[in-house]
C-alpha positions as CSV (number, residue, x, y, z in Angstrom):
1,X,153.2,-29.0,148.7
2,X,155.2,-26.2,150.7
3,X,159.1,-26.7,149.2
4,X,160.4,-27.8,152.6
5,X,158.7,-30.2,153.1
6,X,159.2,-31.6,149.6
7,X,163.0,-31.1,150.4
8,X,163.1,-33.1,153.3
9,X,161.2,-35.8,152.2
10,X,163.6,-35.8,148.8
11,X,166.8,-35.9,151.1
12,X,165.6,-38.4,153.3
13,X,165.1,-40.6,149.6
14,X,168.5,-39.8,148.5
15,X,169.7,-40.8,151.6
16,X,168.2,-44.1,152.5
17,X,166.9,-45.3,148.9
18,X,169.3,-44.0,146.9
19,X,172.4,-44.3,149.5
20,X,173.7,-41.1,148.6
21,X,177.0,-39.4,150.4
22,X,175.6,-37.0,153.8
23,X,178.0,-34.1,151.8
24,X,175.9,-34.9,148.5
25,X,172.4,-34.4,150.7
26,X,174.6,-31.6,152.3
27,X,175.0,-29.7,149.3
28,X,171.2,-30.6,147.8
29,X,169.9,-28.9,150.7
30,X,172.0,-25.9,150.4
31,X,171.3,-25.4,146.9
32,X,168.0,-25.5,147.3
33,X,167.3,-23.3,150.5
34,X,169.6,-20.4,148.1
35,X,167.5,-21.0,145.4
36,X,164.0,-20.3,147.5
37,X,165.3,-17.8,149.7
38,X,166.9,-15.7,146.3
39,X,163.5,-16.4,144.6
40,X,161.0,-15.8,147.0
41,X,160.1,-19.4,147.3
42,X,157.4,-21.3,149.4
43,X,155.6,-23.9,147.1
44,X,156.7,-26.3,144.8
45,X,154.3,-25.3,142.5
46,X,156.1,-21.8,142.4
47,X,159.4,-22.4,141.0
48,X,159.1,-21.4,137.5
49,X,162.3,-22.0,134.4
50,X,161.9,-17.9,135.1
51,X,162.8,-18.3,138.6
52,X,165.7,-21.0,137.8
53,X,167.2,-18.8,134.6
54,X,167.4,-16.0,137.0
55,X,169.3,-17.1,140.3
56,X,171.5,-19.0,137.8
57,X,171.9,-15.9,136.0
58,X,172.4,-13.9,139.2
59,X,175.2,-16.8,140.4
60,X,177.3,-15.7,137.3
61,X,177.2,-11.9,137.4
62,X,176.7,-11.2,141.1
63,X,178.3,-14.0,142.9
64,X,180.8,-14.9,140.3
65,X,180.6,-19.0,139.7
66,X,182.8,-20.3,138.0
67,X,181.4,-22.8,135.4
68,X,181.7,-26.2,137.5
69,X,180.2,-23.8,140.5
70,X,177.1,-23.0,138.1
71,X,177.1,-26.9,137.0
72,X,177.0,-27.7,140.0
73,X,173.8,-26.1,141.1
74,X,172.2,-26.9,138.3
75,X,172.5,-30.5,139.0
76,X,171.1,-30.2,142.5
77,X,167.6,-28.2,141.1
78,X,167.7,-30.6,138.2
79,X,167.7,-33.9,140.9
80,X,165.3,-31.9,142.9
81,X,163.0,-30.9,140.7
82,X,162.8,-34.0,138.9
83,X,162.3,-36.1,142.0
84,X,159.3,-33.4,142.5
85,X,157.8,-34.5,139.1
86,X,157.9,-37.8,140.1
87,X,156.1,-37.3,142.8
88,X,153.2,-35.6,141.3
89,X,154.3,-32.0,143.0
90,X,155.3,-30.7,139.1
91,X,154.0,-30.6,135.6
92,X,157.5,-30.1,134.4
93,X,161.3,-29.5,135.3
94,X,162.2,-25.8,135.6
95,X,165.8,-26.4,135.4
96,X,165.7,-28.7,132.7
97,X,166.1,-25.9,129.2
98,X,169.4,-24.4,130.7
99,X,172.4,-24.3,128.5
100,X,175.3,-25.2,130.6
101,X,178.7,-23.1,130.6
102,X,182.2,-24.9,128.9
103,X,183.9,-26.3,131.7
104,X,187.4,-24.3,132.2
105,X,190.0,-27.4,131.6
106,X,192.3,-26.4,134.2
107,X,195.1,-29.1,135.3
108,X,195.2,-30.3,138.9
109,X,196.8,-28.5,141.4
110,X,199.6,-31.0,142.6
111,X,203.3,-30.1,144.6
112,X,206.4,-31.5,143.2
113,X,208.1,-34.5,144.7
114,X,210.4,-32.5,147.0
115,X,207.8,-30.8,148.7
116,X,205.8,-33.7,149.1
117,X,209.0,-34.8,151.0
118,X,209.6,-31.6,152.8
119,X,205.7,-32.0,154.4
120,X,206.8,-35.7,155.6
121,X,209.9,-34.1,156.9
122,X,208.1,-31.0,158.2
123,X,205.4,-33.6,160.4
124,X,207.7,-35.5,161.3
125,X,210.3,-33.2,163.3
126,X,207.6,-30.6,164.5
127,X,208.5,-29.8,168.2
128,X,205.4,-32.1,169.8
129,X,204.4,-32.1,172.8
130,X,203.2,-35.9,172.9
131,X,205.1,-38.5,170.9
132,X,201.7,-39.9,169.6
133,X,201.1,-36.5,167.5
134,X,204.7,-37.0,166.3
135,X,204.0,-40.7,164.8
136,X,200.1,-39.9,164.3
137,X,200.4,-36.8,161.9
138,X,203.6,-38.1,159.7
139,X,201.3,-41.2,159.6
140,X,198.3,-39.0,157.9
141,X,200.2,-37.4,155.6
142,X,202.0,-40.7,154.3
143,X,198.7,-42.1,153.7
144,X,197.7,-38.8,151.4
145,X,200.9,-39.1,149.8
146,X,201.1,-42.8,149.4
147,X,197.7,-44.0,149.4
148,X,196.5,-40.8,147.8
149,X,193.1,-41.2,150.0
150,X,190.3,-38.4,150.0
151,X,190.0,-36.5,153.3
152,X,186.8,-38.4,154.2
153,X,188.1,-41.4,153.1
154,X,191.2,-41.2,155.5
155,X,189.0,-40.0,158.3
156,X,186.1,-43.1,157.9
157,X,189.3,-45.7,157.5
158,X,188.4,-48.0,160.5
159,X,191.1,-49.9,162.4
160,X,190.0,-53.3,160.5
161,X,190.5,-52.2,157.3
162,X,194.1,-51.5,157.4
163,X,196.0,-55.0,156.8
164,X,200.0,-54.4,157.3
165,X,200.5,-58.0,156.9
166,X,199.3,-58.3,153.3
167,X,200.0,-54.5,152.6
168,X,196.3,-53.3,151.9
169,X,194.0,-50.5,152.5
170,X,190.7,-51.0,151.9
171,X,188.5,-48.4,151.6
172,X,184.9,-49.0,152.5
173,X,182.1,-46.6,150.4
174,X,184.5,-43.8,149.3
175,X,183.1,-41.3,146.7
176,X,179.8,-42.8,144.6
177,X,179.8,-45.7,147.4
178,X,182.5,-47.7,145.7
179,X,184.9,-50.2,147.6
180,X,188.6,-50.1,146.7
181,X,191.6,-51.9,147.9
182,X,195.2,-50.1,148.0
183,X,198.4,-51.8,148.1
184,X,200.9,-50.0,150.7
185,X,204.4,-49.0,150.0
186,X,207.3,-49.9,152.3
187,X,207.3,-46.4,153.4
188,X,203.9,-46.1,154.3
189,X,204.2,-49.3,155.9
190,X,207.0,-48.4,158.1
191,X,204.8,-44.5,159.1
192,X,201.6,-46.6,159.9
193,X,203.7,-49.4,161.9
194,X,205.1,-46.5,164.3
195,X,201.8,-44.9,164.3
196,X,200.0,-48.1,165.6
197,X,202.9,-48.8,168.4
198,X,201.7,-45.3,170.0
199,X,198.5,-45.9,169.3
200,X,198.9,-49.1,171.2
201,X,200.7,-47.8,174.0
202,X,198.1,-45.0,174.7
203,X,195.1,-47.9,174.8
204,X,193.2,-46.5,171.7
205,X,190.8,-48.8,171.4
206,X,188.2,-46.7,168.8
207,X,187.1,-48.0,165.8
208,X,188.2,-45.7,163.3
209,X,192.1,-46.1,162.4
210,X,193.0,-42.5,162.9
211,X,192.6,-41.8,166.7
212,X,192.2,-38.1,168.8
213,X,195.0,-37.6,171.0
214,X,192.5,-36.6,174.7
215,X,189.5,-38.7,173.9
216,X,189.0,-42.7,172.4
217,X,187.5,-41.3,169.5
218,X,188.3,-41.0,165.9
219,X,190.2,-38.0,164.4
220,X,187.4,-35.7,163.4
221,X,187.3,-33.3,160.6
222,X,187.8,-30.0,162.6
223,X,191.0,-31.4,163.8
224,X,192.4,-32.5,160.3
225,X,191.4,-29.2,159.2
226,X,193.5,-27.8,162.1
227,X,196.2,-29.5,161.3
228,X,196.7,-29.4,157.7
229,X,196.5,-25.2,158.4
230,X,199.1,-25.7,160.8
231,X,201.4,-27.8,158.7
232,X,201.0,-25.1,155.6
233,X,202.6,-22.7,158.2
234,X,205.5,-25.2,159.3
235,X,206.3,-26.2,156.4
236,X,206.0,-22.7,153.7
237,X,204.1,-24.5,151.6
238,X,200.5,-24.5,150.8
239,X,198.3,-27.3,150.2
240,X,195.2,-29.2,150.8
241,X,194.2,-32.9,151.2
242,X,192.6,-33.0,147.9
243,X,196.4,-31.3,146.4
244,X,198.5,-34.1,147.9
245,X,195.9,-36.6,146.2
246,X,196.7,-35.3,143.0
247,X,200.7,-34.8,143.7
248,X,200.3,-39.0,144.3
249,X,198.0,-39.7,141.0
250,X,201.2,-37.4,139.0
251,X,204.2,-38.9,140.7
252,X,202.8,-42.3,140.4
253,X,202.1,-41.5,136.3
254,X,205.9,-39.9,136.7
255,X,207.1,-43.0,138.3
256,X,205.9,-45.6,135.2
257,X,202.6,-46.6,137.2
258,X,200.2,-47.6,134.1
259,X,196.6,-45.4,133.6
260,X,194.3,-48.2,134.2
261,X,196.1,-49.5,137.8
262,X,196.2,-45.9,139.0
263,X,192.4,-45.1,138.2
264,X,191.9,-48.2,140.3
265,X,193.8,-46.8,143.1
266,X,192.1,-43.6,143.0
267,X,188.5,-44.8,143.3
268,X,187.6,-42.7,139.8
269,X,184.2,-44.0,137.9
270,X,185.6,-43.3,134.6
271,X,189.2,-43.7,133.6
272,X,188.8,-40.6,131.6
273,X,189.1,-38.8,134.9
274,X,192.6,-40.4,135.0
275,X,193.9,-39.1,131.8
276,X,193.5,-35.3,133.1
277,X,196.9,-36.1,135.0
278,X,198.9,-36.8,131.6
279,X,198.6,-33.7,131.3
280,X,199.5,-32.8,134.6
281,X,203.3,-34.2,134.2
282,X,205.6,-33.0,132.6
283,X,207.6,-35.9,133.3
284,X,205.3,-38.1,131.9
285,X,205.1,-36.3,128.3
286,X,208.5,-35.8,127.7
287,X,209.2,-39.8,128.5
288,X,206.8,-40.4,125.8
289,X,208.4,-38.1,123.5
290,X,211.6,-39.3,123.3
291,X,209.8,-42.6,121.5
292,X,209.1,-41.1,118.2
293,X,210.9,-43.1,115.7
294,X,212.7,-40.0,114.0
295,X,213.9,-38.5,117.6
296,X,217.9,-38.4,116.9
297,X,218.6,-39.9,120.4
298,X,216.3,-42.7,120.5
299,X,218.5,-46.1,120.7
């Protein structure tokens, strides 16, 4: 069996079996095209632990992986390789004898609560030429830093499942195809109400919540990623989506939210995911110092 071949007949399994994410296929079929095109690759048959040791080898000393980058291949060859097996294309997996790298345990990158207020600020009194960008793009960024939603996430949320009556987000399939339902803050409440008059006003009728300013359509990833650059610039400070997730999982920790509720509100698997952002605040440690029964200012 000629490898891509195999490849597409394993993404279109992990994509309508197994109901994997298109960025999960996305980044199986990269992995995999590197690995056969480093290796000299054109059969199943071919790939050897040999090859797999030395492109993994190659990723650390020539192409400078960190250890989640390396782990991160591995998986994909693993899941390839083993799907190969079970098809009959393999004796045995070739990425299965790797010792893995110790993860760096580096805390999430997060902004403090007055930038997070500065951004607001900045998106809101940006010199626009349309008021609908003005109430559109304040809106965005209150749902990362009050909903604490994934990129993706905010740009899948359909019209239907925003719910300003009951205060509710729900998110449909976020990461590992999970539903979640997100309570909304008065604040974010108030952003999304404004957001939804212009909305209105212009006749959006699309289906996705987020709408483009020239065309019925849904905001689309090139244009978030054009904005957030823009807003780094406006505003001095630089961020990502995925930062202004984690400044919301830390101020909420900060602000007395309990471990359990906010792993909810994230979407995370595993509440040990969760935990990372004790560390993360400062805050958050020192309120739980000051219980220690000898502590001369405890009352």
């Amino acid at each position: 069996m000629d490898i891509e071949t195999a490849l597409l007949q394993f993404c279109d399994y992990s994509l309508f079996i197994r109901g994997y994410s298109p960025n999960t296929i996305k980044r199986y079929k990269n992995a995999i095209h590197c690995f056969t095109k480093a290796e000299g690759i054109t059969m199943v048959m071919e790939a050897t632990e040999a090859h797999v040791r030395h492109y993994m080898t190659l990723g650390r000393s020539e192409r400078h992986w960190n250890a989640n980058s390396f782990i991160t291949y591995h998986k994909s060859l693993l899941v390839f390789f083993r799907w190969c097996m079970a098809q009959g294309y393999l004796d045995n997996n070739p990425a299965s004898e790797l010792e893995m790298p110790k993860m760096e345990k580096k805390l999430p990158s997060k902004l403090t609560k007055q930038q997070a207020m500065r951004i607001l600020e900045t998106a809101y009194n940006m010199p626009y030429p349309y008021k609908f960008l003005r109430h559109r793009n304040h809106a965005i960024f209150s749902m990362f830093i009050f909903a604490g939603l994934r990129k993706q996430e905010l740009l899948s949320l359909r019209y239907a499942d925003v719910d300003l009556e009951n205060r509710s987000l729900f998110v449909r399939q976020g990461k590992g195809a999970k539903d979640r339902v997100i309570p909304i803050c008065a604040t974010l409440a108030d952003s999304l109400k404004r957001y939804l008059g212009e909305r209105q006003r212009l006749s959006k009728t699309c289906p996705e919540f987020f709408a483009s300013l020239n065309h019925n359509i849904g905001f689309t990833n090139t244009g978030m990623k054009r904005l957030i650059s823009k807003m780094n610039i406006a505003s001095g400070i630089h961020f990502s989506a995925h930062k202004l997730r984690h400044t919301l999982a830390t101020l909420m920790l900060e602000g007395g939210c309990d471990i359990y509720s906010l792993s909810k509100m994230m979407g995370h698997s595993d509440i040990k995911t969760t935990t990372i952002y004790l560390a993360a605040t400062a805050e958050h440690l020192r309120s739980q110092m000051t219980k220690h029964p000898m502590d001369s200012h405890t009352t």
